[in-house]
C-alpha positions in Angstrom: 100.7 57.3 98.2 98.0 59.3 100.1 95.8 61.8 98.8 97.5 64.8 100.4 100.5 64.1 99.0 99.9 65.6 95.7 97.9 68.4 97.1 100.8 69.5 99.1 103.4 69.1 96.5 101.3 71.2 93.9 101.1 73.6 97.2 104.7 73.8 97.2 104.8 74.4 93.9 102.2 76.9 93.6 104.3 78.8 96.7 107.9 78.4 94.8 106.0 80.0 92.1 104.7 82.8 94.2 107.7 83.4 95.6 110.1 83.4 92.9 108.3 86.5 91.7 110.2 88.1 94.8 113.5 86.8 93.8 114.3 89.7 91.6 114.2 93.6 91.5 113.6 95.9 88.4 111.9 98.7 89.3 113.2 102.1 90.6 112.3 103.1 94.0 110.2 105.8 94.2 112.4 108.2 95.8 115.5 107.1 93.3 113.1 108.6 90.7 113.9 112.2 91.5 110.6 114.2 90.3 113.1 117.2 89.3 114.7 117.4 86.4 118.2 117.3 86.8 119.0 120.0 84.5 116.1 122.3 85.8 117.3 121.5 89.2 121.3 122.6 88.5 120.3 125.6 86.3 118.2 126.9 89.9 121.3 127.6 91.2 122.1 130.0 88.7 125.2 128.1 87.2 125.6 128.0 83.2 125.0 124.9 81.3 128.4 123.6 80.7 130.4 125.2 83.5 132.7 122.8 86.2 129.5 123.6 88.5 127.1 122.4 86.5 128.4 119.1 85.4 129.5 118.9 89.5 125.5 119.0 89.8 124.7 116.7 87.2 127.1 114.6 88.5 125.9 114.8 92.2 122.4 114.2 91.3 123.6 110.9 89.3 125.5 109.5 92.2 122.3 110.7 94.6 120.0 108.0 92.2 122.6 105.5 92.5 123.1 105.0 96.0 119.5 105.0 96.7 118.9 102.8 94.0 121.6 100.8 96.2 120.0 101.1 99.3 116.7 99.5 98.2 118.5 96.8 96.1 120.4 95.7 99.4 117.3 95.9 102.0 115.3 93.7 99.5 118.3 91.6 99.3 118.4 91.8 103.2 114.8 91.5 103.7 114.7 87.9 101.8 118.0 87.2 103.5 116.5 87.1 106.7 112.8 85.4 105.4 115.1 82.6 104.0 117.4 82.2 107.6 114.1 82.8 110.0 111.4 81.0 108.4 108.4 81.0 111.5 107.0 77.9 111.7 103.0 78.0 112.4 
């Protein structure tokens, strides 16, 4: 067994390492984190607290979050899709 043997494994295992730190997502993106609060925001409109508007709001606003919060879970899915099908070799 040659020297470099064991430097390169431990180099693949300090890259695995790295890397795995990419393999999952927790935070919210910063634009799923509407900065308004969702009841200031539908009480602007001048609807009552309670009425079919306002919980049409509320409700808007909660499917608004979701989908972006969808959009950056499946580009980082689709971003390490592609690292893992294209690797560049130097």
């Amino acid at each position: 067994m040659s020297p470099t043997v064991p430097s390169r494994l431990a180099l693949a295992l300090l890259a695995a390492l790295a890397l795995s730190a990419c393999s999952s997502r927790h935070e919210v993106p910063s634009y799923a984190a509407m900065p308004e609060d969702d009841d200031a925001f539908c009480r602007q409109n001048g609807v009552a607290v309670g009425s079919n508007e306002y919980v049409a709001c509320r409700k808007n606003r909660d499917v608004q979050r979701s989908n972006a919060l969808t959009r950056a879970n499946r580009a980082q899915r689709n971003l390490g899709e592609m690292m893992l099908n294209n690797p560049e070799r130097p």
